[in-house]
VEXMIDREN-229958 format. One line per field, with one value per residue: x, z, y of N, C-alpha, C in turn; residue number from 0. Coordinates in steps of 0.001 Angstrom, whole numbers. Example, Ala and Ser with C-alpha at 12.3 -4.5 7.8 and 13.67 -1.06 7.14 Angstrom:
n_px = c(13190,12850)
n_pz = c(7800,7080)
n_py = c(-5690,-2250)
ca_px = c(12300,13670)
ca_pz = c(7800,7140)
ca_py = c(-4500,-1060)
c_px = c(13200,12900)
c_pz = c(7800,7870)
c_py = c(-3300,30)
nr = c(0,1)
//
This chain:
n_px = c(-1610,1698,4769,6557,6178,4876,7252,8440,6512,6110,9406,9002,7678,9011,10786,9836,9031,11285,11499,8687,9649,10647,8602,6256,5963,6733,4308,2735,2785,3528,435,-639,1244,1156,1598,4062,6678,8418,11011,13252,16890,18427,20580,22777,23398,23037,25599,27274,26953,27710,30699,31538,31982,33804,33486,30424,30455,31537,30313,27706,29046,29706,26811,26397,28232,26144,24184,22930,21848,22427,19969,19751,20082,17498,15069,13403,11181,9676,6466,5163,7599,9810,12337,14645,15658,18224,18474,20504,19640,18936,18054,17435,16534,16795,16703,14338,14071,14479,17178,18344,20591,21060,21656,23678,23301,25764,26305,27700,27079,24591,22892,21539,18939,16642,14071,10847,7863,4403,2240,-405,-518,998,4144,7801,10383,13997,16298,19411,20269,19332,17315,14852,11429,9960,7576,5624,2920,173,443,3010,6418,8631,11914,15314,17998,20896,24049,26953,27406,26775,25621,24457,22600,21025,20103,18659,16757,15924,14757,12668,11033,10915,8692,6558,6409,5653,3402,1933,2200,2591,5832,6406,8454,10195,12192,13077,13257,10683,8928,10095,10058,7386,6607,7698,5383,3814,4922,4420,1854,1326,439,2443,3673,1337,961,2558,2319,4358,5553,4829,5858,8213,11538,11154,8568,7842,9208,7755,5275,6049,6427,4593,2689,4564,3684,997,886,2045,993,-1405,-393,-56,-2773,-4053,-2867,-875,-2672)
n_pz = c(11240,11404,9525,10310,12328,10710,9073,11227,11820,9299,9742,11796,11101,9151,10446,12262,9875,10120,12511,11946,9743,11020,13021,11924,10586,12862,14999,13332,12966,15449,16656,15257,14764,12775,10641,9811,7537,6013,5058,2895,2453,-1016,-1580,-3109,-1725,975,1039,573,3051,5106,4296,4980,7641,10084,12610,13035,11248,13746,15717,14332,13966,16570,17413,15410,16964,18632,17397,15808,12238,9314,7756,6595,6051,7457,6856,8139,8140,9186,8489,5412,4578,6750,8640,8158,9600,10004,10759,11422,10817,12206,12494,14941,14422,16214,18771,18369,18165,16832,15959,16338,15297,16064,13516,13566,11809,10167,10208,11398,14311,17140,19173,20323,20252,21062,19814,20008,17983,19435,18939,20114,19660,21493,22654,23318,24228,23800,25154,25048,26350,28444,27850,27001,26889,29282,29261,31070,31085,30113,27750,27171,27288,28044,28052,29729,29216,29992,29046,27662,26722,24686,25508,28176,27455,25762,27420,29557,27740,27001,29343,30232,27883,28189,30444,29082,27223,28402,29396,27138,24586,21611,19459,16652,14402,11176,8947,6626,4765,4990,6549,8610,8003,8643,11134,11847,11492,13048,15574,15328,15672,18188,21048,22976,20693,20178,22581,21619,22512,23601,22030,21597,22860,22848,21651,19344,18309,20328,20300,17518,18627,19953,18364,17583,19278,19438,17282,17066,19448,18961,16903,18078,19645,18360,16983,19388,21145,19483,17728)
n_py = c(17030,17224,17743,17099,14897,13235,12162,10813,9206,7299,6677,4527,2955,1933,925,-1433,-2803,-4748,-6139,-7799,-9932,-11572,-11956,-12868,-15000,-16676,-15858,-17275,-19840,-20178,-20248,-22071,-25086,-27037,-25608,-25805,-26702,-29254,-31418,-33702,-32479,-32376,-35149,-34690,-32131,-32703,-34274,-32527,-30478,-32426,-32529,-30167,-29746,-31451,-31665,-32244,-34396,-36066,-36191,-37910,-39583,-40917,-40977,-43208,-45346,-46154,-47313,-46157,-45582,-42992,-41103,-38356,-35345,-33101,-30798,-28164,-25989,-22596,-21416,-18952,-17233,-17737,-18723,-21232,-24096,-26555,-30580,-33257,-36553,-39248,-42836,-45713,-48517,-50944,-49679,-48380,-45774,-42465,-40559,-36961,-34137,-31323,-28252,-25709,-22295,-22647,-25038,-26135,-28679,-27787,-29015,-32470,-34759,-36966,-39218,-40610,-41674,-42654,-44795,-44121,-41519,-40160,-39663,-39605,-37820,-36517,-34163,-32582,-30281,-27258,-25274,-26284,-26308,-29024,-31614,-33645,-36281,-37984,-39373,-37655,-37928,-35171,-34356,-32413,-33388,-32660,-33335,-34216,-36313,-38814,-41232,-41944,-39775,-40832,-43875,-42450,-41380,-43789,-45322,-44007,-43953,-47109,-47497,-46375,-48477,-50365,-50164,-50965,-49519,-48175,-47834,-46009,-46105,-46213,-47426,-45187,-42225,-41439,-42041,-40866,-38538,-38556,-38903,-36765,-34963,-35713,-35188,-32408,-32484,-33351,-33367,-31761,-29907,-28218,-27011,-24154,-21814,-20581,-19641,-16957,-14801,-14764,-12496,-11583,-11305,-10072,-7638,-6770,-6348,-4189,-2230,-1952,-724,1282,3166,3413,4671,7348,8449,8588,10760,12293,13242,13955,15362,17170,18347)
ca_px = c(-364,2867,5389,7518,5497,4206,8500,8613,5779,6952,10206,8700,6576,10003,11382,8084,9427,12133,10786,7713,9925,10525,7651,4874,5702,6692,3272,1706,3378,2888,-998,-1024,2580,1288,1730,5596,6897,9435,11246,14611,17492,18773,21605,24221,23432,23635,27246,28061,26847,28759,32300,32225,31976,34364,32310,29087,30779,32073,28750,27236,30078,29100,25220,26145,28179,25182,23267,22075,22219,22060,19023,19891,19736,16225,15038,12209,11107,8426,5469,5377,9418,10475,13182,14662,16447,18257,19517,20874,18619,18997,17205,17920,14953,16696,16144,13117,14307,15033,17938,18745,21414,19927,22372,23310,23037,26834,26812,28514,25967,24067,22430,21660,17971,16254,12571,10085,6482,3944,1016,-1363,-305,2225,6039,9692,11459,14956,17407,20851,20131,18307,16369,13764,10547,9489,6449,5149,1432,-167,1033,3934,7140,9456,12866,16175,19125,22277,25440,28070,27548,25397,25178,23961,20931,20076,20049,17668,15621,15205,13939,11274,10282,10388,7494,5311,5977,5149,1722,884,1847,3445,7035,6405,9478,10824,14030,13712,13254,9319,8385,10760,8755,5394,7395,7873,4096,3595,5441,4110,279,1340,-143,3444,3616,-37,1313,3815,2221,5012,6750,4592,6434,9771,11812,10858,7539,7772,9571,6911,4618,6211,6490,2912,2304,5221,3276,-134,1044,2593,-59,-2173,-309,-428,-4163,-4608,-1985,-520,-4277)
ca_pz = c(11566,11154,8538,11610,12613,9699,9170,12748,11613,8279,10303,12784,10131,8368,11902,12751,8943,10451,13399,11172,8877,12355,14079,11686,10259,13911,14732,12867,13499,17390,16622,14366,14809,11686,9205,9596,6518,6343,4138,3175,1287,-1981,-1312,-2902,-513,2475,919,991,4489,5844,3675,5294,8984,10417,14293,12329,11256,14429,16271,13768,13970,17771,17389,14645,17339,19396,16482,14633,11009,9017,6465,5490,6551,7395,7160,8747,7608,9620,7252,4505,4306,8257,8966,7961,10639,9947,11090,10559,11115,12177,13202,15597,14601,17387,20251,18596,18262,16541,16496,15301,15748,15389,12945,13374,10322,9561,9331,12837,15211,17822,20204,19964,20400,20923,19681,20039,18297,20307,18467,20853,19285,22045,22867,24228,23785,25499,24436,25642,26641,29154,27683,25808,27501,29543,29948,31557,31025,30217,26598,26275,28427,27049,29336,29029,29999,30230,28760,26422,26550,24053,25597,29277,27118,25181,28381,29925,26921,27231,30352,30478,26993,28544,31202,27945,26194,29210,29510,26138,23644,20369,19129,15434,14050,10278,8134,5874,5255,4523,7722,9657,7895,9185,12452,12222,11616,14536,16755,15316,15768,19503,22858,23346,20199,20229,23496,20861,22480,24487,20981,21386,24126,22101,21906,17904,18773,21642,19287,17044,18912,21012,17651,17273,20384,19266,16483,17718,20464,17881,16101,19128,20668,17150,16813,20164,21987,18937,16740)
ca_py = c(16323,18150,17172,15822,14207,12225,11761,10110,8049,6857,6090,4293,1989,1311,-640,-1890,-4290,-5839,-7839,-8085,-10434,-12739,-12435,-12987,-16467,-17133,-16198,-18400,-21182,-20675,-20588,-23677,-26109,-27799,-24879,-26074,-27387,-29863,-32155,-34082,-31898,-33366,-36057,-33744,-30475,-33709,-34249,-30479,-30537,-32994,-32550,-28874,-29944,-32368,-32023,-32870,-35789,-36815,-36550,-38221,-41268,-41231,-41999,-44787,-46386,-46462,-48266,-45572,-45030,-41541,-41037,-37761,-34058,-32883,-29172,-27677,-24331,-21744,-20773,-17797,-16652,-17923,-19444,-22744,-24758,-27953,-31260,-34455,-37075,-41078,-43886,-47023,-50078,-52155,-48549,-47831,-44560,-41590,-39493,-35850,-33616,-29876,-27380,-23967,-21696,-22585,-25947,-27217,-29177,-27160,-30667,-33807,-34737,-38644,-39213,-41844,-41212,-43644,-44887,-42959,-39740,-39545,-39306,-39621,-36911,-36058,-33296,-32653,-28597,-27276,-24274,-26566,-26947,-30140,-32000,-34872,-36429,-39799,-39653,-37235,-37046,-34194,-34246,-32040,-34161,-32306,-33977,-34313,-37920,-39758,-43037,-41294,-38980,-42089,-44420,-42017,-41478,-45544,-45927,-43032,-45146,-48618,-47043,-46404,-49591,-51526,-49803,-51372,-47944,-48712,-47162,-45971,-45921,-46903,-47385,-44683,-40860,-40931,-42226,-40031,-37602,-38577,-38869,-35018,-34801,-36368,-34052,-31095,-32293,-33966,-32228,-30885,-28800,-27742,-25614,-23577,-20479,-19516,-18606,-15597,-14397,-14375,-11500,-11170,-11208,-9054,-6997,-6670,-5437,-2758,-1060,-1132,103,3139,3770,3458,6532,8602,8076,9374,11447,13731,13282,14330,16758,18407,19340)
c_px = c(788,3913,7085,7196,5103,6396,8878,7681,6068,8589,10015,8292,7866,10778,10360,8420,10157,11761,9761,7946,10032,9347,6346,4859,6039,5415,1759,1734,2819,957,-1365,84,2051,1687,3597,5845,8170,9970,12883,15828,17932,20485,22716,24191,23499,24987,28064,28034,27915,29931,32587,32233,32262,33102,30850,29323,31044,31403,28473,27937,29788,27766,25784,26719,27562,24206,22425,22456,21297,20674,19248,19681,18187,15698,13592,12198,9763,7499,6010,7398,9764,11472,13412,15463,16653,18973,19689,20043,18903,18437,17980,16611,15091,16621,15021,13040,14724,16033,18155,19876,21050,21467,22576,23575,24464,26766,26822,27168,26007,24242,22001,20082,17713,14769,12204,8404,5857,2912,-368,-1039,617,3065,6683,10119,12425,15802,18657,21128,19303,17529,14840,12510,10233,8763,6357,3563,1591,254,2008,5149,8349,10669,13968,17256,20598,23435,25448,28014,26432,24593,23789,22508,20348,19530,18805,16645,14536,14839,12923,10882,9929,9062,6361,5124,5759,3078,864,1166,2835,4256,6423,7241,9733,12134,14277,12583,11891,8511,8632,9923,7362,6088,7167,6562,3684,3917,4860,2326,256,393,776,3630,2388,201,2417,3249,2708,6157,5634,4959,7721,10179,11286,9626,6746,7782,8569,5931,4430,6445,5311,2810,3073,4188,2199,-269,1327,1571,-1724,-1996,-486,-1957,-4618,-4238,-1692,-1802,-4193)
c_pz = c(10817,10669,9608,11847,11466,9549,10220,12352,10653,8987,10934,12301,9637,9441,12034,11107,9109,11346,12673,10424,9778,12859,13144,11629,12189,14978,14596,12903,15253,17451,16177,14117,13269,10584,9131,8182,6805,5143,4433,2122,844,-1172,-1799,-2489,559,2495,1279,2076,5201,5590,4806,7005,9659,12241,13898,12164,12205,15339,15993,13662,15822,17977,16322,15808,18667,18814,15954,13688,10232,7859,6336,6392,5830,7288,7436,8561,7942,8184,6968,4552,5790,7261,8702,8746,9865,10916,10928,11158,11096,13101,13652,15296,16131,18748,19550,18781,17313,16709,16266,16007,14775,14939,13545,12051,9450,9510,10709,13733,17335,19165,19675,20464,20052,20538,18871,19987,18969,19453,19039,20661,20276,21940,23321,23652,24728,24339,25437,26165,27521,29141,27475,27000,27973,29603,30028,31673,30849,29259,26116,27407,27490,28118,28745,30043,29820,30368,27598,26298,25966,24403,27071,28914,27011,26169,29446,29105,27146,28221,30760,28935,27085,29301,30040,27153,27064,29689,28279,25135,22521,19783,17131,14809,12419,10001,7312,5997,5539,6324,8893,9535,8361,10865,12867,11945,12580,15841,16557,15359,17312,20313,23235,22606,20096,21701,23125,21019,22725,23512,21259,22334,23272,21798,20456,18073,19428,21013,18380,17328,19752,19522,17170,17984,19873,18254,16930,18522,20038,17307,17391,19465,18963,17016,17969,21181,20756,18190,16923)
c_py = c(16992,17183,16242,14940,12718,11585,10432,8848,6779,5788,4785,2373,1552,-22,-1317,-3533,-5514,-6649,-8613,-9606,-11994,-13113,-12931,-14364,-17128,-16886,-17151,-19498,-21334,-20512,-21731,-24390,-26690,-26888,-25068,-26998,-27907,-30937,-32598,-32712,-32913,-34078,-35428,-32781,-31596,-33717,-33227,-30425,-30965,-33098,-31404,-28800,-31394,-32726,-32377,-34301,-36987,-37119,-37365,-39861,-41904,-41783,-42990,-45605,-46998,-47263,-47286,-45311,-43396,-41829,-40003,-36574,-33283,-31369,-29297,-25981,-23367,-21404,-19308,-17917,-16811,-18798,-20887,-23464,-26478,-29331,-32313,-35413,-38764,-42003,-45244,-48238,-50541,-51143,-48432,-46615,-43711,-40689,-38118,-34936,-31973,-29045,-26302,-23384,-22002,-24003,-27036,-27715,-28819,-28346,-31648,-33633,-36816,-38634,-40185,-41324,-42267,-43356,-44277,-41439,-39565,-39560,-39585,-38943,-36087,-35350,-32875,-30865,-28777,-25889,-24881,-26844,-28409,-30185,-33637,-35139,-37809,-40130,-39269,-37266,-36426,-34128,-33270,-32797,-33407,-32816,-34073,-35849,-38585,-40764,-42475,-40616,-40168,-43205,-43853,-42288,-43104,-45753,-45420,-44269,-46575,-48141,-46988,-47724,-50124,-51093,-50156,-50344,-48613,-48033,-47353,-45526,-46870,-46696,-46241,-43069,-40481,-41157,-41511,-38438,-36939,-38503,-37134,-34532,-34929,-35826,-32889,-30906,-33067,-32516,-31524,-29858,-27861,-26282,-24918,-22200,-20092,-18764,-17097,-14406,-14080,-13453,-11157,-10740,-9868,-7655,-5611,-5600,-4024,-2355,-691,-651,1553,3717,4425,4873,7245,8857,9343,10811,12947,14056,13980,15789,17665,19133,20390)
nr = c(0,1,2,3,4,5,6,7,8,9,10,11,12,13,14,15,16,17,18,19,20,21,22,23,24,25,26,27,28,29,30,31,32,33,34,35,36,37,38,39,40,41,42,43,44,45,46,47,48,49,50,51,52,53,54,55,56,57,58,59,60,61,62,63,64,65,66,67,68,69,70,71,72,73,74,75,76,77,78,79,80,81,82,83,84,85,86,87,88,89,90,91,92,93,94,95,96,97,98,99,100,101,102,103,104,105,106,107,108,109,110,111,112,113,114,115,116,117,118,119,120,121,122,123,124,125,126,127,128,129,130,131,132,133,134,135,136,137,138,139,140,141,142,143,144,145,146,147,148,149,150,151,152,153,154,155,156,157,158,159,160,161,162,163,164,165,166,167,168,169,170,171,172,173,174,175,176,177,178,179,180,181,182,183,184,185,186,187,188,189,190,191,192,193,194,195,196,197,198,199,200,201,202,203,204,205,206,207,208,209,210,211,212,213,214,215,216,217,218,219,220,221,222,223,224,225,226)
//
């Protein structure tokens, strides 16, 4: 192997780090949803949060006057060194519902999201985008409702959830952060996240492995054409 060659390779192995840094913990996560870690941030990084984003706030003044109150900004963070995504997080007792409003890395709020675990390990879950996967089964329905209007998602969300509570299924919902917690356990060991293979499709991913493949042929094509 010729000192180009090995150069080209070396090179090759140095890109081959950067998706590496995306795709692995993403990965592993899309093989096993539970290796997600999650938790509350401290009550003065919530403050920081919300001082530095007036449209956070004003979201966030929109679900209370739907009857939800805030417990606190939630983070969720991919295994090994992924990614940490956050968002603000509030519950309705009298909907029987969950609310969250998903971050982007600066601060300002991405969508809005409704969720209802069901004592049968299943779900209600409606989001205000329409990239996110749906599904529909006997225990989970996943919807994307499209609007700027809180009352309109939430109004949906409630009537795909009356259909489950009238079949007898039980809304597990509490007042405070620990339960919202187990809540987010609950989604990430459902039947909907359990199909988190199609992260392996993702362009990081994808990424990934077209630089094995470059290597892999470089790798070849020296072993085999230049000898």
């Amino acid at each position: 192997m010729n000192t180009l060659a090995i150069a080209l390779i070396i090179g090759l192995i140095l890109l081959l780090i950067l998706p590496a840094i995306d795709a692995i913990p993403t990965m592993i996560f899309a093989l096993n949803p539970r290796t997600m870690r999650y938790a509350f941030d401290d009550p003065s990084v919530e403050q920081e949060r919300l001082s530095r984003s007036a449209e956070l706030r004003e979201w966030i003044g929109r679900l209370k006057q739907l009857g939800f109150s805030l417990l606190g900004i939630k983070s969720e963070r991919l295994p090994l060194w992924g990614r940490t995504y956050r968002e603000a997080a509030l519950v309705s007792r009298a909907a029987e519902t969950y609310a969250s409003i998903v971050l982007h890395p600066d601060g300002n709020p991405a969508s809005v999201y409704f969720f209802t675990p069901l004592g049968n390990g299943g779900m209600v879950f409606t989001r205000n985008h329409s990239y996110g996967r749906e599904m529909e089964s006997e225990q989970v329905s996943v919807k994307n409702t499209v609007s700027k209007d809180f009352r309109e998602i939430m109004e949906n969300h409630e009537g795909r959830l009356r259909i489950f509570l009238e079949k007898g299924n039980r809304p597990l919902i509490g007042s405070g952060q620990q339960t919202r917690i187990q809540a987010t356990a609950a989604f990430y060991a459902s039947e909907y996240a359990r199909r988190s293979g199609r992260f392996l499709v993702s362009p990081g991913v994808l990424g990934f492995f077209l630089s094995i493949i470059i290597i892999l042929a470089v790798v070849v094509w020296n072993i085999f054409i230049l000898r």
